[in-house]
PDB file of N, CA, C and O in Angstrom:
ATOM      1  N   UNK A   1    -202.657   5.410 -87.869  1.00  0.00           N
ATOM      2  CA  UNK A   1    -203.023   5.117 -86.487  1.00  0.00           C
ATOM      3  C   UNK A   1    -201.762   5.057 -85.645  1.00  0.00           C
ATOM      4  O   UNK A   1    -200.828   4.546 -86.262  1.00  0.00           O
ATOM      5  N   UNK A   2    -201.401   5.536 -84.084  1.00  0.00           N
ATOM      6  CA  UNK A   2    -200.788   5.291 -83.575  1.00  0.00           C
ATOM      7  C   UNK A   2    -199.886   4.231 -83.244  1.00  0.00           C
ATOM      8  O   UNK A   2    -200.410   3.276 -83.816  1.00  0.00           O
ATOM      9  N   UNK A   3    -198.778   3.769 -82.633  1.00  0.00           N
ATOM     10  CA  UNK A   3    -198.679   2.662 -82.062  1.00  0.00           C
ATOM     11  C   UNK A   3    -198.270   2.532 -80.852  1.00  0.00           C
ATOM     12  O   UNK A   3    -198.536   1.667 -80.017  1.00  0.00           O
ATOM     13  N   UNK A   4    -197.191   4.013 -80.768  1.00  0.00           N
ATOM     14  CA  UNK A   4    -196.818   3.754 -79.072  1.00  0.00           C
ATOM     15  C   UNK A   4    -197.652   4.306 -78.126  1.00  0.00           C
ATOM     16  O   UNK A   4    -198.446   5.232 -78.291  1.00  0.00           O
ATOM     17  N   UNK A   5    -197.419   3.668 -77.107  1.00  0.00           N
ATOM     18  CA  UNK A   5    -198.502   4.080 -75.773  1.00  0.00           C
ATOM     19  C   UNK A   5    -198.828   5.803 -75.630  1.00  0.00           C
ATOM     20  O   UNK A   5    -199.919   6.357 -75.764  1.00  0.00           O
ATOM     21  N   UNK A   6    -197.416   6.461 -75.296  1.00  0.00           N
ATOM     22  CA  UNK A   6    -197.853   7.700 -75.866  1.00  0.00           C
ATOM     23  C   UNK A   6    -198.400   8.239 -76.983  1.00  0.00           C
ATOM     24  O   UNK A   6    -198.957   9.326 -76.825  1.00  0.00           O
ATOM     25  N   UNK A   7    -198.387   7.597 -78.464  1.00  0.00           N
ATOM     26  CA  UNK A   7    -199.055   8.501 -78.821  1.00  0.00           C
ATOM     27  C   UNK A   7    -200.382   8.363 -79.511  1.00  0.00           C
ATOM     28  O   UNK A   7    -201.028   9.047 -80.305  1.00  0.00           O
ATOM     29  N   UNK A   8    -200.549   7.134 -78.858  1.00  0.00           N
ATOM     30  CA  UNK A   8    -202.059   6.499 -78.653  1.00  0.00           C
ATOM     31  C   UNK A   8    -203.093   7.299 -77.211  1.00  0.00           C
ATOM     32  O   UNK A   8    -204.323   7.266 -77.181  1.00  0.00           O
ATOM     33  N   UNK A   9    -202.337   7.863 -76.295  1.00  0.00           N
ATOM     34  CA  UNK A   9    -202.766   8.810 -75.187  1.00  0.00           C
ATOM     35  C   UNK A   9    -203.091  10.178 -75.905  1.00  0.00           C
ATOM     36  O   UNK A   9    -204.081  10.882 -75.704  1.00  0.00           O
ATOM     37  N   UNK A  10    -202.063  10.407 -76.774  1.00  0.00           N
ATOM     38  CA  UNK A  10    -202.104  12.046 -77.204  1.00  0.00           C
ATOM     39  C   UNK A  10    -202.842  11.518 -77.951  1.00  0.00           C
ATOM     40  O   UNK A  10    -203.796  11.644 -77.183  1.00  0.00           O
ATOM     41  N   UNK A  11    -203.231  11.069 -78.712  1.00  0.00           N
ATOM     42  CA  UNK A  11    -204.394  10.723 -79.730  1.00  0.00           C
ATOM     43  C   UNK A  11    -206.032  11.102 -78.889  1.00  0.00           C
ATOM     44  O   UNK A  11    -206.820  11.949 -79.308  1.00  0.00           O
ATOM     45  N   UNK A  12    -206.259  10.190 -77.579  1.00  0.00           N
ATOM     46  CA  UNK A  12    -207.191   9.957 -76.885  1.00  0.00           C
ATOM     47  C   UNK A  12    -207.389  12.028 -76.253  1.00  0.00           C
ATOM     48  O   UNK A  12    -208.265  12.890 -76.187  1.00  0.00           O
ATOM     49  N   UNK A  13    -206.480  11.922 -76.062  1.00  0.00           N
ATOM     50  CA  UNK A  13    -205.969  13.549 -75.419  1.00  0.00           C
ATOM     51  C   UNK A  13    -206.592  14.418 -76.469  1.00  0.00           C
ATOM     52  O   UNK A  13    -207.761  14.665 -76.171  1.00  0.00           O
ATOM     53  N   UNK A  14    -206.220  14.954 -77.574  1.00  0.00           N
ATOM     54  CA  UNK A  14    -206.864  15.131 -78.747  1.00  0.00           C
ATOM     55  C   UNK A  14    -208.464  15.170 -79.166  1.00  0.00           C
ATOM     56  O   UNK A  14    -209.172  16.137 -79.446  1.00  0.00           O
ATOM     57  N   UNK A  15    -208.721  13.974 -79.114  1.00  0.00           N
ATOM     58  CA  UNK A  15    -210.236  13.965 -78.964  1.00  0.00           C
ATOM     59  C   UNK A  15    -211.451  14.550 -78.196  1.00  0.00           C
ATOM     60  O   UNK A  15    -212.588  14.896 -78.517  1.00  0.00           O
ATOM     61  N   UNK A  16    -210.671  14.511 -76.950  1.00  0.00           N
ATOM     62  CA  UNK A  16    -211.416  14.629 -75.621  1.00  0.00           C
ATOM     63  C   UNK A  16    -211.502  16.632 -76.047  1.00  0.00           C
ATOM     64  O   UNK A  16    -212.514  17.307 -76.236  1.00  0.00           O
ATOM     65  N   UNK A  17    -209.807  17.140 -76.076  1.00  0.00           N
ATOM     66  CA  UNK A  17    -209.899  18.492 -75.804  1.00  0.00           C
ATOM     67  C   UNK A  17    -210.708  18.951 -77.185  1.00  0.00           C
ATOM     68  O   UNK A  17    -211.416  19.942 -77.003  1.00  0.00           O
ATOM     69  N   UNK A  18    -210.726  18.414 -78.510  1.00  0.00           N
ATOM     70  CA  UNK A  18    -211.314  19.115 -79.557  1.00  0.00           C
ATOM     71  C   UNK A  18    -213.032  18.865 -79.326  1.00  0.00           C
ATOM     72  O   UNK A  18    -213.878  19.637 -79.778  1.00  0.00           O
ATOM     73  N   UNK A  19    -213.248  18.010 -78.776  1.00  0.00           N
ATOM     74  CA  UNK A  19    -214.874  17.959 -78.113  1.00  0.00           C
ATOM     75  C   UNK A  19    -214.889  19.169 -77.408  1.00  0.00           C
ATOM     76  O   UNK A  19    -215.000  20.116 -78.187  1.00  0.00           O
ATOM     77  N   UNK A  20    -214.811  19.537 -76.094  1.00  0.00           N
ATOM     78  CA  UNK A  20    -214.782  20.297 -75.565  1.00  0.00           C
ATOM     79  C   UNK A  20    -214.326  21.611 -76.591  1.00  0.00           C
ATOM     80  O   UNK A  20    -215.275  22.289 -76.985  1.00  0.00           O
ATOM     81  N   UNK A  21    -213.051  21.992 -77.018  1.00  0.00           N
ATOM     82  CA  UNK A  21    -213.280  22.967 -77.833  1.00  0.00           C
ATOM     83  C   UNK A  21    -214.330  23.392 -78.783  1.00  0.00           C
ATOM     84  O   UNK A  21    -214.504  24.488 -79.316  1.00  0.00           O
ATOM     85  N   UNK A  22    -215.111  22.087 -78.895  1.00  0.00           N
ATOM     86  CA  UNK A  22    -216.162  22.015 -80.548  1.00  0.00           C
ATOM     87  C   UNK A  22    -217.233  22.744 -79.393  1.00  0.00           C
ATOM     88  O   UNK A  22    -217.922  23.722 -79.685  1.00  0.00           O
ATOM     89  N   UNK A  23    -217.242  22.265 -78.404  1.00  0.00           N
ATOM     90  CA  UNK A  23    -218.974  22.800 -77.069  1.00  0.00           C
ATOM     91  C   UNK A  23    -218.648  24.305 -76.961  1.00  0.00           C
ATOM     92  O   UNK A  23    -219.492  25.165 -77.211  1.00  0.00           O
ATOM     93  N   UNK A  24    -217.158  24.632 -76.507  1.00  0.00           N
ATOM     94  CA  UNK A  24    -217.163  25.715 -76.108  1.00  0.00           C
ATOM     95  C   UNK A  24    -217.620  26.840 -77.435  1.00  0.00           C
ATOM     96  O   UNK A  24    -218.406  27.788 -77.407  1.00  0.00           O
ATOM     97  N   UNK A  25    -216.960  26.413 -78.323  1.00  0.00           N
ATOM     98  CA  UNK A  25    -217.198  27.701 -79.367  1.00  0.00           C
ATOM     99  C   UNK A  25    -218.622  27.309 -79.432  1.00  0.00           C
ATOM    100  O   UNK A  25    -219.356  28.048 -78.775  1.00  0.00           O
ATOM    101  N   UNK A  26    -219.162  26.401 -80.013  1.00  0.00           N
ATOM    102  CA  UNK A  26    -220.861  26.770 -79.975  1.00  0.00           C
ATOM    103  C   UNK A  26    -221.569  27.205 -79.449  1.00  0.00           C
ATOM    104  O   UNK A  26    -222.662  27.411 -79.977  1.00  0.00           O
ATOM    105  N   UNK A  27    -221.365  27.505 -78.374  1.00  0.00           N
ATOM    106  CA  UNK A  27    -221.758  28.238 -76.923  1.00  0.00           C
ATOM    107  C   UNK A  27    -221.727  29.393 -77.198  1.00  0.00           C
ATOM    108  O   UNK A  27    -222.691  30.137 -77.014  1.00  0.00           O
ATOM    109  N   UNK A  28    -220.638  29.758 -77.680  1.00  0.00           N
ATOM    110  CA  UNK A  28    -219.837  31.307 -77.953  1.00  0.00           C
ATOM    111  C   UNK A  28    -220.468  31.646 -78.900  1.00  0.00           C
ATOM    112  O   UNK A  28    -220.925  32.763 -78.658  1.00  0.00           O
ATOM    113  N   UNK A  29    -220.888  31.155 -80.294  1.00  0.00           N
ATOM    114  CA  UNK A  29    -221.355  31.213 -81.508  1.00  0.00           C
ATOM    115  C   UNK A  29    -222.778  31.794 -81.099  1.00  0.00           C
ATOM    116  O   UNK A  29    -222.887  33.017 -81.177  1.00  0.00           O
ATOM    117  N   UNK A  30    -223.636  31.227 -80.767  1.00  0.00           N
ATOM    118  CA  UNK A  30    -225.028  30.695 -80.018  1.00  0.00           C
ATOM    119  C   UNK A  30    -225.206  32.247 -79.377  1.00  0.00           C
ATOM    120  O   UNK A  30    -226.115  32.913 -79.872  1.00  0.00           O
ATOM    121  N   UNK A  31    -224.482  32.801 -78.420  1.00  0.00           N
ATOM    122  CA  UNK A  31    -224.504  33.860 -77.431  1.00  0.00           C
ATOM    123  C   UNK A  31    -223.821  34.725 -78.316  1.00  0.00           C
ATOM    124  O   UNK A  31    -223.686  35.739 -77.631  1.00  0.00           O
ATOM    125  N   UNK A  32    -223.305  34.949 -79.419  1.00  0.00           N
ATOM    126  CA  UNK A  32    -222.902  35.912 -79.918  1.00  0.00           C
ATOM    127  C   UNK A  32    -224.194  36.375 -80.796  1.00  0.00           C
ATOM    128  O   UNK A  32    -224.675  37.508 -80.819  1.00  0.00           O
ATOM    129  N   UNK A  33    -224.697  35.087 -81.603  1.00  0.00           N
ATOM    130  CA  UNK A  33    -226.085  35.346 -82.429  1.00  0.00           C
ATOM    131  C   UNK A  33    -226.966  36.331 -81.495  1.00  0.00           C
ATOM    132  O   UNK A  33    -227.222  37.518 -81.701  1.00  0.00           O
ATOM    133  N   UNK A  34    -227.458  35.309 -80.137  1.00  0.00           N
ATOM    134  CA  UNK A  34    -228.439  36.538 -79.768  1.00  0.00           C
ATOM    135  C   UNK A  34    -228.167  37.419 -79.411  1.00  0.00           C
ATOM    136  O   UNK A  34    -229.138  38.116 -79.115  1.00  0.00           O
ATOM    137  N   UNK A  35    -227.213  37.868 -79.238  1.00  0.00           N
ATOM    138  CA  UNK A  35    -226.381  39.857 -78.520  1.00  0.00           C
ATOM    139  C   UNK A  35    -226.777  40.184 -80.177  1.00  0.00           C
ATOM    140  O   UNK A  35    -227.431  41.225 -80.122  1.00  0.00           O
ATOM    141  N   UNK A  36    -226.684  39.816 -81.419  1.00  0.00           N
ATOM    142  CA  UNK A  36    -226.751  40.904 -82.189  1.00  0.00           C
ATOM    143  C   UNK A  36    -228.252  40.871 -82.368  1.00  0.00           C
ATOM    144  O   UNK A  36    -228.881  41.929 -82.400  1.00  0.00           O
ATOM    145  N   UNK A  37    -228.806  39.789 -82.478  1.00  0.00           N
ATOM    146  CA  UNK A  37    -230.253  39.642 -83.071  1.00  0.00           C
ATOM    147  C   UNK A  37    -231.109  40.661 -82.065  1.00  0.00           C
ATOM    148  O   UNK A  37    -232.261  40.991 -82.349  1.00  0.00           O
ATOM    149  N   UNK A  38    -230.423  41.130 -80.849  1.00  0.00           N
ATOM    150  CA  UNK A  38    -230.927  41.530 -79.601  1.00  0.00           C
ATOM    151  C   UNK A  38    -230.383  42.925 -79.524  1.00  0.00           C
ATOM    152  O   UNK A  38    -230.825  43.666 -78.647  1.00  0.00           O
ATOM    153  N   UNK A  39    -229.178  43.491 -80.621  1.00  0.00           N
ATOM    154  CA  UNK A  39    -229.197  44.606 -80.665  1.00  0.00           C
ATOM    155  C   UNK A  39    -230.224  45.042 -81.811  1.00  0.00           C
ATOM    156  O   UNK A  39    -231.233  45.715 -81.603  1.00  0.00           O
ATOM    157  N   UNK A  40    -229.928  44.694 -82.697  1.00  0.00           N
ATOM    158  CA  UNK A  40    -231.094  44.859 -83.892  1.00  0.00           C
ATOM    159  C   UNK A  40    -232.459  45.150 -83.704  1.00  0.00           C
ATOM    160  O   UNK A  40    -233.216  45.717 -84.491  1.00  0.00           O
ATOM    161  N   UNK A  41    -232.802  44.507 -82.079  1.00  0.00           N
ATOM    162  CA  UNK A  41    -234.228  44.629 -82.017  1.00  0.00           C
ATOM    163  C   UNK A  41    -234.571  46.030 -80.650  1.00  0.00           C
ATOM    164  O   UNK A  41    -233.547  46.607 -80.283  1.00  0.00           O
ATOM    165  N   UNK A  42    -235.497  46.356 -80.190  1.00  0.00           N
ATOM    166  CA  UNK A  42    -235.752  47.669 -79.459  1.00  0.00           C
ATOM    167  C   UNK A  42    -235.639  47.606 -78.576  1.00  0.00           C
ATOM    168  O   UNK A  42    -235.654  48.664 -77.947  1.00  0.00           O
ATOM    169  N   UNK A  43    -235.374  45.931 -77.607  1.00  0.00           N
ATOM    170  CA  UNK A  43    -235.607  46.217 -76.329  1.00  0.00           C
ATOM    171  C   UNK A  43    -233.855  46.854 -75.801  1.00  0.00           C
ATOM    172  O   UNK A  43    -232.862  46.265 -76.228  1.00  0.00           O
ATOM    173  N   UNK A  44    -233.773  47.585 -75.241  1.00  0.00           N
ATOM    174  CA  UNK A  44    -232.566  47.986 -74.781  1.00  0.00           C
ATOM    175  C   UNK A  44    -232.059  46.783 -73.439  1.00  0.00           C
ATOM    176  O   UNK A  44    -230.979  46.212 -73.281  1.00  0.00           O
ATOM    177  N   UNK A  45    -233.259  46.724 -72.672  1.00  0.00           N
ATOM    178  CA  UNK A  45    -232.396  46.087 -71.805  1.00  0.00           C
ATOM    179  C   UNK A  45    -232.263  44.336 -71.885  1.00  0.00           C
ATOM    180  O   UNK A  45    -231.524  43.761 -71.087  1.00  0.00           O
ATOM    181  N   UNK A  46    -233.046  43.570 -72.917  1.00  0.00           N
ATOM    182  CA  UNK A  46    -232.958  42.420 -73.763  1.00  0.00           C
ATOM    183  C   UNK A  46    -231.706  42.474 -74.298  1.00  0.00           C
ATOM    184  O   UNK A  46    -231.141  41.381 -74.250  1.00  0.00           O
ATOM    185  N   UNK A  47    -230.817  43.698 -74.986  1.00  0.00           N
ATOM    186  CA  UNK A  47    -229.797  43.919 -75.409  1.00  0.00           C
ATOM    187  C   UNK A  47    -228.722  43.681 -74.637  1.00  0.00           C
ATOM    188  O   UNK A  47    -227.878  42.797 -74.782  1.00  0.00           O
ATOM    189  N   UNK A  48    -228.820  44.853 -73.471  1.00  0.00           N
ATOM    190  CA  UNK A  48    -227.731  44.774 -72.321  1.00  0.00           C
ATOM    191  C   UNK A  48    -227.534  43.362 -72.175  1.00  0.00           C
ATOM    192  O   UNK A  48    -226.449  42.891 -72.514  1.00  0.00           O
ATOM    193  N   UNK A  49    -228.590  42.495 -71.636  1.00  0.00           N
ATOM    194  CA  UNK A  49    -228.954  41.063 -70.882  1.00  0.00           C
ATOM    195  C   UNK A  49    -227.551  40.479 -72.258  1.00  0.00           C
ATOM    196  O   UNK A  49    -226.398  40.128 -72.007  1.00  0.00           O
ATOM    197  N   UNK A  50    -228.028  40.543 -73.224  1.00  0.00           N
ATOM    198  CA  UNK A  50    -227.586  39.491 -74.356  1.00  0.00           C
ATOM    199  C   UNK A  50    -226.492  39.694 -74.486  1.00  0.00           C
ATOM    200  O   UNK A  50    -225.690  38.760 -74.470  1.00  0.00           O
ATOM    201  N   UNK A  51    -226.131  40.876 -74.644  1.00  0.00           N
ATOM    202  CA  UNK A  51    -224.399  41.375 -74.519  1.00  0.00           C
ATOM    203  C   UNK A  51    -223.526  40.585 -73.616  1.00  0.00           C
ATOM    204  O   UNK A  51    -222.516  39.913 -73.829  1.00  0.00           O
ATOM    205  N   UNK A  52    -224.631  41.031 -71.876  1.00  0.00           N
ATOM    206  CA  UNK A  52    -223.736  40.645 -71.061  1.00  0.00           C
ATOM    207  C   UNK A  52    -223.107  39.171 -70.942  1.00  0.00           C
ATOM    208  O   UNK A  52    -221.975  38.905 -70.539  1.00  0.00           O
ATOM    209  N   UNK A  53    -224.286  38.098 -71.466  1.00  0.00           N
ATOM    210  CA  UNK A  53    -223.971  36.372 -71.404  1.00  0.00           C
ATOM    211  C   UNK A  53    -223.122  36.768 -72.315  1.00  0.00           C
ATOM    212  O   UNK A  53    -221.972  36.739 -71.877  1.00  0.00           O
ATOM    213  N   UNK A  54    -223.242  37.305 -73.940  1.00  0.00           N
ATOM    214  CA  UNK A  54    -222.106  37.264 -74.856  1.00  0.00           C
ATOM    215  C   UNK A  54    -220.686  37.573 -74.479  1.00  0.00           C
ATOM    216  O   UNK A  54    -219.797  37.229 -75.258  1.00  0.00           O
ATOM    217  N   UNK A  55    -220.338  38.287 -73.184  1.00  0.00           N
ATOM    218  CA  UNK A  55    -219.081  38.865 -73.098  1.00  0.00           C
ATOM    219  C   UNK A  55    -218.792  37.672 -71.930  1.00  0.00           C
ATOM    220  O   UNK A  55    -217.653  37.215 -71.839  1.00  0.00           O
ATOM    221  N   UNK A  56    -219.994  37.134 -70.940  1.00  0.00           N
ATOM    222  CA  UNK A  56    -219.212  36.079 -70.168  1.00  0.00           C
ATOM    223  C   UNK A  56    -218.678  34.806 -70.991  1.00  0.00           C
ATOM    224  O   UNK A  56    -217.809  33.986 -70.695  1.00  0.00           O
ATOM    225  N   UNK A  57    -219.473  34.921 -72.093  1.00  0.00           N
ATOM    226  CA  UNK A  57    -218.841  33.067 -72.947  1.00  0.00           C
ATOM    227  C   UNK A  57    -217.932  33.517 -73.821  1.00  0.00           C
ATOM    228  O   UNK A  57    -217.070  32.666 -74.039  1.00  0.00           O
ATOM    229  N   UNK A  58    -217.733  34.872 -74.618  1.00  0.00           N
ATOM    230  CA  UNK A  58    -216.022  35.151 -74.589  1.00  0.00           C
ATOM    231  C   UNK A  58    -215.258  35.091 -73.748  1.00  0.00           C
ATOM    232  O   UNK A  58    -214.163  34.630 -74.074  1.00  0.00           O
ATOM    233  N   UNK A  59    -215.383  35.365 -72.803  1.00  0.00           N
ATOM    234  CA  UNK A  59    -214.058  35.727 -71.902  1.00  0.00           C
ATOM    235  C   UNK A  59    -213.977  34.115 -71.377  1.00  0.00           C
ATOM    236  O   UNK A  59    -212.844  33.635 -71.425  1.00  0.00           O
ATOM    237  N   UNK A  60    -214.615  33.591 -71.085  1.00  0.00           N
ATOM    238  CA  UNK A  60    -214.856  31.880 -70.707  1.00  0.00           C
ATOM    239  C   UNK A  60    -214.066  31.332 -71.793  1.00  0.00           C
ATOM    240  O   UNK A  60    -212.992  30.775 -71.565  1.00  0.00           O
ATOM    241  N   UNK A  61    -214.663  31.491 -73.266  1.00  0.00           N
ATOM    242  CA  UNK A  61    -213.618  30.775 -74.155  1.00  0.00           C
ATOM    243  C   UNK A  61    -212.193  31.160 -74.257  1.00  0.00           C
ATOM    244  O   UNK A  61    -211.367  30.255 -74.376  1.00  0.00           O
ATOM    245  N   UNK A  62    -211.764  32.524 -74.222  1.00  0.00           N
ATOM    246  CA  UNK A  62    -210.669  32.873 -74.260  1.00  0.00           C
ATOM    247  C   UNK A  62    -209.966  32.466 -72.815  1.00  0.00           C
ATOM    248  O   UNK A  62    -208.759  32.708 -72.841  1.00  0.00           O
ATOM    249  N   UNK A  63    -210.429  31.904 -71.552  1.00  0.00           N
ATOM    250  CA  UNK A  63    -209.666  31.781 -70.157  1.00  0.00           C
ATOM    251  C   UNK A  63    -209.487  30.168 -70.775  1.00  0.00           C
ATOM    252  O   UNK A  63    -208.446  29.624 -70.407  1.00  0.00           O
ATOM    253  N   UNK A  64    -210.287  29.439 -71.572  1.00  0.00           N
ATOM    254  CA  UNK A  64    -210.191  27.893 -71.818  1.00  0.00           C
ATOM    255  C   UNK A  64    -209.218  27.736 -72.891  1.00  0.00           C
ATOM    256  O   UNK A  64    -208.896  26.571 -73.122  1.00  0.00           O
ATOM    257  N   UNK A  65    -208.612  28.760 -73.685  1.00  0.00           N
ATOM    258  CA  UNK A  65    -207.478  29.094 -75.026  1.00  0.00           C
ATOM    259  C   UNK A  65    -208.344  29.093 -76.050  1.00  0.00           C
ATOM    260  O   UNK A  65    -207.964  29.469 -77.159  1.00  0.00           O
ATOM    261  N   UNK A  66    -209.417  28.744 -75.868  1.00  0.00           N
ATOM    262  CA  UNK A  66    -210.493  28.639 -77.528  1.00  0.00           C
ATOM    263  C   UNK A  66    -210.215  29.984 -78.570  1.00  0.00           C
ATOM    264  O   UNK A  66    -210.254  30.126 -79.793  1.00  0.00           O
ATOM    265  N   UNK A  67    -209.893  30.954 -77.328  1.00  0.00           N
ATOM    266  CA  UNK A  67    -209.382  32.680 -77.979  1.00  0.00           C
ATOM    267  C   UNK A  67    -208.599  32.829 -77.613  1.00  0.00           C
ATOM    268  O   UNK A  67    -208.152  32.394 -76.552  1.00  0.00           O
ATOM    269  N   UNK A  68    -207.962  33.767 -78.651  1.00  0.00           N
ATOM    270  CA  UNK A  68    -206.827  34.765 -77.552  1.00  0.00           C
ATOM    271  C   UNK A  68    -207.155  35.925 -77.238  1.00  0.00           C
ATOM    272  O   UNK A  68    -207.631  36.741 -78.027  1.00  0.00           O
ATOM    273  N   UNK A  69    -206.835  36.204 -75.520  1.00  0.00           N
ATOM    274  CA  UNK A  69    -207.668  37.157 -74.846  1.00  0.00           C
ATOM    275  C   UNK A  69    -207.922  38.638 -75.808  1.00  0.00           C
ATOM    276  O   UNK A  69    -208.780  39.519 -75.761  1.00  0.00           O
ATOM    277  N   UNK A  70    -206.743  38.408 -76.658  1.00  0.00           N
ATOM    278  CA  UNK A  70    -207.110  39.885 -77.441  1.00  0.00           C
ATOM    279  C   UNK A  70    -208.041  39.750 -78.734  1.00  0.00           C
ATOM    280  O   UNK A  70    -208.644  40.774 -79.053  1.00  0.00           O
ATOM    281  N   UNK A  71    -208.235  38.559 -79.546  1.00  0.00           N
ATOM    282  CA  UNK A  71    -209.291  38.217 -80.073  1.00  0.00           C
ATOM    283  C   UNK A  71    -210.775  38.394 -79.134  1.00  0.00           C
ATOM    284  O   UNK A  71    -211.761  38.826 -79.732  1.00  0.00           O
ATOM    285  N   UNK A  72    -210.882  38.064 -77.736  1.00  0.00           N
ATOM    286  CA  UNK A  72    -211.957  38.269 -77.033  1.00  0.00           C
ATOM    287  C   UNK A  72    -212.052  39.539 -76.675  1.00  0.00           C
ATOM    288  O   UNK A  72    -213.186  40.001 -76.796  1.00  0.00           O
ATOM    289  N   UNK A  73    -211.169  40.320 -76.239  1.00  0.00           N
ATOM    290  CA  UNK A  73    -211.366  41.533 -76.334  1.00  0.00           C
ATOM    291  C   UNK A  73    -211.731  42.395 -76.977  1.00  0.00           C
ATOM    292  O   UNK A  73    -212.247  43.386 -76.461  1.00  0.00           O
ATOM    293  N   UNK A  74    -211.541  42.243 -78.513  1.00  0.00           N
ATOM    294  CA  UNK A  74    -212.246  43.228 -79.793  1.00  0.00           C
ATOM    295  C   UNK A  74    -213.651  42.696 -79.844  1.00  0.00           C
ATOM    296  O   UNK A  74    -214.628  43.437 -79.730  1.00  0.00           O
ATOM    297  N   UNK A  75    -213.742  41.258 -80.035  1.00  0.00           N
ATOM    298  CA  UNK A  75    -215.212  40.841 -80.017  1.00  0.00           C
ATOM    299  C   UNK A  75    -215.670  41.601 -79.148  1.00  0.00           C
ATOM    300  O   UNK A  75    -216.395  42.461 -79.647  1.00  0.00           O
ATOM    301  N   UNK A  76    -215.553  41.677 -77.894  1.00  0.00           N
ATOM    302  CA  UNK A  76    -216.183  42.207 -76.796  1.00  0.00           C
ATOM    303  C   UNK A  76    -216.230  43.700 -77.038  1.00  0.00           C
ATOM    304  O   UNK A  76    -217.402  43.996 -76.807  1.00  0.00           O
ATOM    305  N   UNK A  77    -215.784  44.447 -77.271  1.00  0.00           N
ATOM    306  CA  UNK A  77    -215.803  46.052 -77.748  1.00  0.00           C
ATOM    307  C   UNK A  77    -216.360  46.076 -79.049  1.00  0.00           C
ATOM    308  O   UNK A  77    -216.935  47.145 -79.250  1.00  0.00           O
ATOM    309  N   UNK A  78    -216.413  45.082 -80.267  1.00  0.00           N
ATOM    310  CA  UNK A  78    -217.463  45.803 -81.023  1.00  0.00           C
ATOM    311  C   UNK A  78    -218.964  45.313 -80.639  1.00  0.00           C
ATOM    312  O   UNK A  78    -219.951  45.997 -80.909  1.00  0.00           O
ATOM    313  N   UNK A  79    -219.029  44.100 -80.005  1.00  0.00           N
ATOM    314  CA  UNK A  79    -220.499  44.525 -79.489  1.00  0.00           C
ATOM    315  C   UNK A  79    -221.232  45.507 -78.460  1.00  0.00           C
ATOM    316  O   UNK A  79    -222.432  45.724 -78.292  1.00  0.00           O
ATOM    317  N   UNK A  80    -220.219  45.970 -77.898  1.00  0.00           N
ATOM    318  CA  UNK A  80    -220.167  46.971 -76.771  1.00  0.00           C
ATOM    319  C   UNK A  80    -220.462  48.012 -77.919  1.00  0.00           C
ATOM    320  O   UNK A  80    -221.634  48.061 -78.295  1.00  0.00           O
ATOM    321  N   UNK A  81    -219.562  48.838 -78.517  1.00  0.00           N
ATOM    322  CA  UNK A  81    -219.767  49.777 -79.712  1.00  0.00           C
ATOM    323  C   UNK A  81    -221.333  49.632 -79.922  1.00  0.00           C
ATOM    324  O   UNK A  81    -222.228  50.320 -79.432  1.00  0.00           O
ATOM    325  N   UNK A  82    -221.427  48.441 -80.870  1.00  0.00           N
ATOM    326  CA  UNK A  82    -222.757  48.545 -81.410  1.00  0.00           C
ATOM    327  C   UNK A  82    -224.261  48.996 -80.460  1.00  0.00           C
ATOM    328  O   UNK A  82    -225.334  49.521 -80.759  1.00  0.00           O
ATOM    329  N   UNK A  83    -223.692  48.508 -79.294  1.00  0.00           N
ATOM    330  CA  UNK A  83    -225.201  48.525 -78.023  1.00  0.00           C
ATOM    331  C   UNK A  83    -225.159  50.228 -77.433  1.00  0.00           C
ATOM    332  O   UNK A  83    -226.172  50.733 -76.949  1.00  0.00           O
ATOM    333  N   UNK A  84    -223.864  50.986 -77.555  1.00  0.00           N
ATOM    334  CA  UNK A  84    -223.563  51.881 -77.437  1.00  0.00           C
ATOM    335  C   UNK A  84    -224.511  52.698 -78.592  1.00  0.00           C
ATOM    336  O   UNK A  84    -225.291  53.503 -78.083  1.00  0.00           O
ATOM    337  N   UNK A  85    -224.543  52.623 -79.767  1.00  0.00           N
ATOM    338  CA  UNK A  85    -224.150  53.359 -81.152  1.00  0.00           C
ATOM    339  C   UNK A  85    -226.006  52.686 -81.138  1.00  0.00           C
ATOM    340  O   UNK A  85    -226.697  53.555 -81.669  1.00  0.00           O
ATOM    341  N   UNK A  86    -226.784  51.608 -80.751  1.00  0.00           N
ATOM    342  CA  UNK A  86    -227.985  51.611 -81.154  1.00  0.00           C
ATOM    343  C   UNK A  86    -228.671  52.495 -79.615  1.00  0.00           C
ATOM    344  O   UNK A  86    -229.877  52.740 -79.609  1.00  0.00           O
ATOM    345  N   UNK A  87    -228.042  52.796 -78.736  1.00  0.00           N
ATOM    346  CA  UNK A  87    -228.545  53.395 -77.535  1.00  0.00           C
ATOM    347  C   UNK A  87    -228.921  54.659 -77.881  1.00  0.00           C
ATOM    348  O   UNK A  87    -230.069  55.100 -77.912  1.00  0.00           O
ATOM    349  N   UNK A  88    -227.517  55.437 -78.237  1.00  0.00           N
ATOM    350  CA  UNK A  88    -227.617  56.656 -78.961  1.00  0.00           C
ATOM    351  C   UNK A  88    -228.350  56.743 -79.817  1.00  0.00           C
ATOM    352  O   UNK A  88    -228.351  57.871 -80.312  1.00  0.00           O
ATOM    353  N   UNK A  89    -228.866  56.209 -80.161  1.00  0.00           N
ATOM    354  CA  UNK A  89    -229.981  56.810 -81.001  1.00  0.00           C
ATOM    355  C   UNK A  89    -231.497  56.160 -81.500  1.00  0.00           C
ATOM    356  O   UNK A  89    -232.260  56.835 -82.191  1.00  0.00           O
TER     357      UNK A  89
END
């Protein structure tokens, strides 16, 4: 356990941001599930829809540091790929 004032703050500091980190990725997790469960299935534009929340709560986690923008960026292009690649055909 802490003892000095600071690092009884960074302690409190700590808590607060890994909460918030724990919301944000579940969010991200959550919206990534339905973009695929939503490519998998026929509706095309259920797909688009699901993609699109999926690429706003990447780019949201990666502007909050949860990612790094280039980790959000591949996420974001292989579900793009995939909605592409189930369009085609």
């Amino acid at each position: 356990m802490a003892h000095h004032k600071s690092a009884k703050k960074r302690a409190r500091q700590d808590l607060a941001r890994r909460a918030r980190n724990r919301n944000i990725r579940g969010k991200l997790k959550t919206a990534i599930k339905n973009a695929r469960t939503a490519l998998v299935g026929s509706d095309g534009g259920a797909a688009r829809d699901a993609l699109r929340n999926a690429e706003r709560e990447i780019r949201k986690a990666a502007s909050k540091g949860v990612l790094s923008k280039k980790q959000a960026s591949r996420r974001v292009s292989r579900l793009a790929r995939r909605l592409n690649a189930s369009a085609s055909s």
